[in-house]
Structures are given as structure tokens and as C-alpha cells.
N, C-alpha and C positions, 0 to 999 in steps of 0.2 A: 504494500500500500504506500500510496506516495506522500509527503508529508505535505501537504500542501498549504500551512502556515507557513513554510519554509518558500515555497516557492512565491506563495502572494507578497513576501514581504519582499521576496528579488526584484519581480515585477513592481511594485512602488516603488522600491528604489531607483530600477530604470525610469519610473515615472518621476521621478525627482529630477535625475538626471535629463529630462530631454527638457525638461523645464529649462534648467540652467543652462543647457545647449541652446534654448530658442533667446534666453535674455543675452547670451555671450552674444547670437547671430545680430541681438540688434543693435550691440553695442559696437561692431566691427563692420556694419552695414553701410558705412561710407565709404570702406575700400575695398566692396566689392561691386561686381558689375551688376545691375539691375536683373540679368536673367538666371548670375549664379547667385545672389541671394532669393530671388523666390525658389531660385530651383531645390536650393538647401533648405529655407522655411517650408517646402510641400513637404519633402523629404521627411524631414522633425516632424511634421505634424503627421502624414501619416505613421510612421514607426508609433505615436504618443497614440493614435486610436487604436491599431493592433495591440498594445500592450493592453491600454483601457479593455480593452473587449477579452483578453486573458484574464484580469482580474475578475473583471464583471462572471465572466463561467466560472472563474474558481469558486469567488465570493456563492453565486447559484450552489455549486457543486456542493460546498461544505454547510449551507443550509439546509439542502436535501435530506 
């Protein structure tokens, strides 16, 4: 069986993490070019909804 308090608390932490990825991106958004900063900001954000939707099942899972 899989521990998955273990694994929810990974996935938050990446969720921490892409947070502070999106504030680094918009703090460095002046030297980059308008199509590789959104390009990066889609990026970050979809990776931050895949995670959301792993916790969101975990979270389901361990209600069950």
C-alpha cells in the first residue's frame, strides 16, 4: 500500500515550488523575450494544474 501522506505532501511541495518559479519568472521578465516568457509562464502553469489534479485524487483517494 502506498503511503500517500507521503506522496500528497511531495506534490504540495512541488506546488510550493512552481509558485516560486512563477514569482522568480516575473521578476526576470524584463530580460526575457515576450514569447519565451509566456512560453515559460504556460509551461508553470500547466505543470501547477497536473500537480493540483494529483493532489485533488489523492486528497478523493484517502477520503474514500
Amino acid at each position: 500500500m502506498m503511503n500517500t501522506s507521503a506522496i500528497r505532501s511531495y506534490f504540495r511541495d512541488l506546488t510550493y515550488n512552481q509558485e516560486e518559479s512563477l514569482a522568480l519568472l516575473e521578476d526576470i521578465k524584463q530580460q526575457l523575450s515576450l514569447h519565451d516568457y509566456e512560453r515559460v509562464k504556460d509551461n508553470l502553469i500547466e505543470k501547477q494544474i497536473i500537480i493540483t489534479k494529483i493532489i485533488d485524487y489523492l486528497d478523493n483517494e484517502q477520503e474514500a
